[in-house]
N, C-alpha and C positions, 0 to 999 in steps of 0.2 A: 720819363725824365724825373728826375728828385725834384720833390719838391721841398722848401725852406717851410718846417713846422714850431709851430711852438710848444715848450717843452712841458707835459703835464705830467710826467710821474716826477718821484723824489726820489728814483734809485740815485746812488755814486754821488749826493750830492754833499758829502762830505770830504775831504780834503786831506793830504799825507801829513801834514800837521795834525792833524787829530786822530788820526792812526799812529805817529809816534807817541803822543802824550798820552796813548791810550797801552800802547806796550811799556810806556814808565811809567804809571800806574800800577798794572800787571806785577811788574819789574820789584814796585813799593810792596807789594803783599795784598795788593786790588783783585778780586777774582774777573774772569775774563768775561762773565756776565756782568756783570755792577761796572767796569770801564768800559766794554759795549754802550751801558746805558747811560753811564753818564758824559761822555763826546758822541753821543749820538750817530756810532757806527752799528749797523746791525750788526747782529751774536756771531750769526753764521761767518759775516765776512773777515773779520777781526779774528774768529778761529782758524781760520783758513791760510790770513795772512800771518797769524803769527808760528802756524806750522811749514808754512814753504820761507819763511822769513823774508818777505816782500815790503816795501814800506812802499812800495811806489802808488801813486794817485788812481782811485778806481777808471777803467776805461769802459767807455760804451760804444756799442759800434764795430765794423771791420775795422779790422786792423790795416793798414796801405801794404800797397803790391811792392812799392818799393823804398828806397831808404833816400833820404836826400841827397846823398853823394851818387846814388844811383839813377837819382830824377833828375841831377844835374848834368850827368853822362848823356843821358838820353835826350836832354834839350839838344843839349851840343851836335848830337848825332843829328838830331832832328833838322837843324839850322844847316848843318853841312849839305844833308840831301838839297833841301831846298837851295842853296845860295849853287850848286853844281844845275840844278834844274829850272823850270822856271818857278818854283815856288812845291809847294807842299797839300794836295787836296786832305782832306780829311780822314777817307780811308786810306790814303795811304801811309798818316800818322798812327791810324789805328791799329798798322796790320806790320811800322817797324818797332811800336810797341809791345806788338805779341811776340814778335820773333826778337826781340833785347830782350823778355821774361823768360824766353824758353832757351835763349844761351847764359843765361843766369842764373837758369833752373830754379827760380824763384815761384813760388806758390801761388798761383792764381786763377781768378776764376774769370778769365777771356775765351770768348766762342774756342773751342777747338775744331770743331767744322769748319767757321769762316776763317778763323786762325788772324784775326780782330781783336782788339780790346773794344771794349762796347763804348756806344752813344754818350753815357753815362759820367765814364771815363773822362774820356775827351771834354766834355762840358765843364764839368769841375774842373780839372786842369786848367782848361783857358779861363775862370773862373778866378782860379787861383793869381795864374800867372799875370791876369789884367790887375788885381789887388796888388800884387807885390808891385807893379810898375806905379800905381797911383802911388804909394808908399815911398817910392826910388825919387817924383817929382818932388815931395812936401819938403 
């Protein structure tokens, strides 16, 4: 099960603001070492982003299985089975999950043996979906 850590490196811990002001630098006649160093992006990432021409905010971590218009679809789904049934057990969220990914053809890493999205999954999820609900009462 994940657990909640505290964060002790300093990667990505700079900002798309400072990757712009770091390419109009660049842009002024700054070489691409000395605006690395002075916004405090490292060399490597700052070369990298201004050769695929990326501004967007550094990312850590997996990237999600699916897109929010696509998390949204699958609550819905979810909600239907259950409100036809008596309710919805766990695995069998987990496993119309895996089969919405695999008619999606969407990239993911859920059991293809048990043909499940994992424990893992699910927890965050309801994790999530209880924070948005506190957020819906305030």
């Amino acid at each position: 099960m994940p657990k909640v850590r505290v964060r002790t490196t300093e990667k990505a811990s700079w900002c798309s603001d400072s990757l712009n002001k770091a390419i109009q630098l660049i842009d002024g006649g700054s070489s691409i070492r000395n605006a690395a160093k002075v916004m405090g992006i490292p060399f490597s990432s700052l070369q990298k982003r201004i050769k695929k021409g990326s501004t967007l905010a550094p990312h850590l971590g997996r990237f999600t299985v699916f897109s929010r218009e696509e998390e949204a679809e699958l609550a819905n789904l979810v909600k239907k089975r259950a409100n036809i049934f008596y309710g919805c057990t766990a695995n069998q969220i987990r496993r119309v999950t895996f089969e919405y990914a695999e008619k999606l053809n969407v990239k993911h890493n859920f059991n293809q043996a048990s043909k499940m999205a994992g424990r893992d999954w699910l927890h965050e999820k309801r994790k999530h979906g209880k924070a948005k609900d506190k957020e819906k009462r305030l």
